[in-house]
C-alpha positions in Angstrom: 30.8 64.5 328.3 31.8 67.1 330.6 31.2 71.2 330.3 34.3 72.1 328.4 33.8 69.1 325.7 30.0 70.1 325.6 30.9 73.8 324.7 33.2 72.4 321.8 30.2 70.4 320.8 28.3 73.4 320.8 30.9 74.9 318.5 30.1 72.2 316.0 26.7 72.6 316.5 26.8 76.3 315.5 28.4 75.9 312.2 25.7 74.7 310.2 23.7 77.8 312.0 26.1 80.2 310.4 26.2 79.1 307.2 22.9 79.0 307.0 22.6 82.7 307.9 25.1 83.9 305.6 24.0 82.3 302.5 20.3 83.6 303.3 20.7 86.5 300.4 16.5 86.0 301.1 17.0 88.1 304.4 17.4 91.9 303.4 20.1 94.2 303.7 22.7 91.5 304.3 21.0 91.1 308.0 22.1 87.2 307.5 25.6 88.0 307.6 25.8 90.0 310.8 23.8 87.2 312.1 26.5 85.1 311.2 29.3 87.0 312.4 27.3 87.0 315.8 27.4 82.7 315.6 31.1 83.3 314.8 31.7 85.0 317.6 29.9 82.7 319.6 31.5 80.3 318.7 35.1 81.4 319.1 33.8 82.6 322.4 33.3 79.0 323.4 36.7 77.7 322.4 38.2 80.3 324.6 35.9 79.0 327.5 36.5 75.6 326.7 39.4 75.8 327.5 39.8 78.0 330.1 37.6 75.3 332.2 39.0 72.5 331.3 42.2 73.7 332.5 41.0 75.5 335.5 39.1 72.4 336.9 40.8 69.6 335.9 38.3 68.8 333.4 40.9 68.0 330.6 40.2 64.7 328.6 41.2 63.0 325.4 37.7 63.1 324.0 38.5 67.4 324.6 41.7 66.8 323.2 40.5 65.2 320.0 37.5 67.2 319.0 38.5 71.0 320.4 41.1 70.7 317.6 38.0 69.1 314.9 35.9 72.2 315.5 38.2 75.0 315.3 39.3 73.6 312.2 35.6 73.3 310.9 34.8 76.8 312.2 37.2 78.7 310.8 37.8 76.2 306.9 33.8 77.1 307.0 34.1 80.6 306.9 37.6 80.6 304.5 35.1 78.5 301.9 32.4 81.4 302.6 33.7 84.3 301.9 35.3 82.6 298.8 31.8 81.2 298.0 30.5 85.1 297.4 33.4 86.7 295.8 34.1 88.6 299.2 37.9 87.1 298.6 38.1 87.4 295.2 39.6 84.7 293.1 42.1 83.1 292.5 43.4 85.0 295.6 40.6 83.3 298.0 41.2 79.3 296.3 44.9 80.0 296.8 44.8 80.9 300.6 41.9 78.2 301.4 44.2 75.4 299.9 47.6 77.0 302.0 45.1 76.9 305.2 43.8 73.3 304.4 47.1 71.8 303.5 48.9 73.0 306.9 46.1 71.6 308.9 46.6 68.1 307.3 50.3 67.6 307.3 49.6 68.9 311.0 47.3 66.8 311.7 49.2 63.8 310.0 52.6 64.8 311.6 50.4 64.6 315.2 48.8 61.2 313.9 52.6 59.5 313.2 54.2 61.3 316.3 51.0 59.8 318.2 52.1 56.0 317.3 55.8 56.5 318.4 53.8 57.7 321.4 54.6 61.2 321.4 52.6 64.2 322.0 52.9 67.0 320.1 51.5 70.1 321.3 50.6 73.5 319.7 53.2 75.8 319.7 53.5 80.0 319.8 53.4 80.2 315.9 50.2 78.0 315.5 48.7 79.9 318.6 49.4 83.6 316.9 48.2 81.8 313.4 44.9 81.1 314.9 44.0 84.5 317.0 45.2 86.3 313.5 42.8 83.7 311.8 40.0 84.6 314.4 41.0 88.2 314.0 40.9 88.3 310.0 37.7 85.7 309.5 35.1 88.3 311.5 36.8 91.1 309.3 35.8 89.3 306.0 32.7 89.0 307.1 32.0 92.7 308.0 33.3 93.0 304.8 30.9 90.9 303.1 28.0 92.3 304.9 29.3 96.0 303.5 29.2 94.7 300.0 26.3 92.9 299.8 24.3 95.3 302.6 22.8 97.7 299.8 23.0 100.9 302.0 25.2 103.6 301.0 28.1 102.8 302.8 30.9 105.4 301.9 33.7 104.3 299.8 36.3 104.7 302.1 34.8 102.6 304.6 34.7 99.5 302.3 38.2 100.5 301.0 39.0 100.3 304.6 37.8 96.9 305.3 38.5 95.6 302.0 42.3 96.9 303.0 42.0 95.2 306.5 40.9 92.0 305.6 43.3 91.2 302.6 46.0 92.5 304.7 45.0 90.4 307.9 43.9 87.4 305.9 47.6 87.6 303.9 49.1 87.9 307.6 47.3 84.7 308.5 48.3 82.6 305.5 52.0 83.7 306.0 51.6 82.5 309.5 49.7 79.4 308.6 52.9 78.3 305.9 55.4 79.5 309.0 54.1 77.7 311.8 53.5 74.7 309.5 57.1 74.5 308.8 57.9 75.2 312.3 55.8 72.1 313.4 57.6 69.9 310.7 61.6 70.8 311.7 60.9 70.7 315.3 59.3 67.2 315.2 60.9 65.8 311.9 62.6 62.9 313.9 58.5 61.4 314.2 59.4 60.7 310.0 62.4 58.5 310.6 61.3 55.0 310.1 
């Protein structure tokens, strides 16, 4: 249990933290959900740093290998199911890009698991890297968003327009790169499906 693997821990560890705090409608003015988006952060904060360590001092392990992968795909299908939760994606628009998201991640995952017993490693490529920092781009922008909406100040029209414009549009980016790299993964290593 070195640094890098405890900071992913950490990550796990967080989630339950931010849920909490954006469900709290008890807290006024929405304060829960910027108190969330903070944990978010956080938390993204330590996948980047997880990382960056492991590689930087050797510290890479399979133990890293298997969970860093567990809690990003926690982290971020936890914030996906919240801002569906509160209407902050509106439906059927919010179910439809949750099950996209959820189905990539487990013919990904079960592509990686076959691959695995033919010994094989297969690693993340440049479209699942861009579909994650778009992911971790759109997820915090949602979450503004539902902090505007639910906030009760007098926040100008325009400025939730603006959000509510952002986070559709980076969200819709996100799925689109989910389905692409999702296909990607599954031509490049379809020779793991040959029995």
């Amino acid at each position: 249990m070195n640094l890098p693997n405890r900071l992913t821990v950490l990550r796990i560890v967080l989630i339950p933290f931010m849920m909490f705090f954006y469900l709290a409608d008890f807290i006024p003015h929405g304060i829960g959900k910027l108190v969330a988006l903070g944990i978010f952060i956080i938390a993204s904060f330590t996948d980047l740093l997880d990382g960056k360590i492991a590689r930087k001092r050797n510290l890479v392990t399979n133990l890293g290998k298997f969970l860093d992968p567990i809690a990003d795909k926690i982290l971020t299908t936890a914030v996906i199911f919240l801002v569906i939760a509160d209407g902050t994606i509106p439906s059927p628009w919010g179910v439809i890009i949750a099950t996209i998201i959820i189905a990539r991640e487990f013919i990904v995952a079960t592509l990686r698991m076959q691959a695995a017993s033919k010994g094989v490693v297969v690693a993340a490529d440049m479209w699942g890297k861009v579909k994650t920092v778009v992911q971790m781009v759109a997820l915090p922008i949602c979450m503004v968003l539902a902090y505007i909406l639910t906030s009760g100040y007098n926040i100008p029209n325009a400025l939730t327009l603006t959000f509510q414009i952002l986070a559709y549009a980076s969200l819709g980016l996100a799925t689109v790169l989910t389905v692409m790299s999702g296909i990607n993964y599954v031509v490049k290593n379809k020779e793991c499906f040959k029995e």
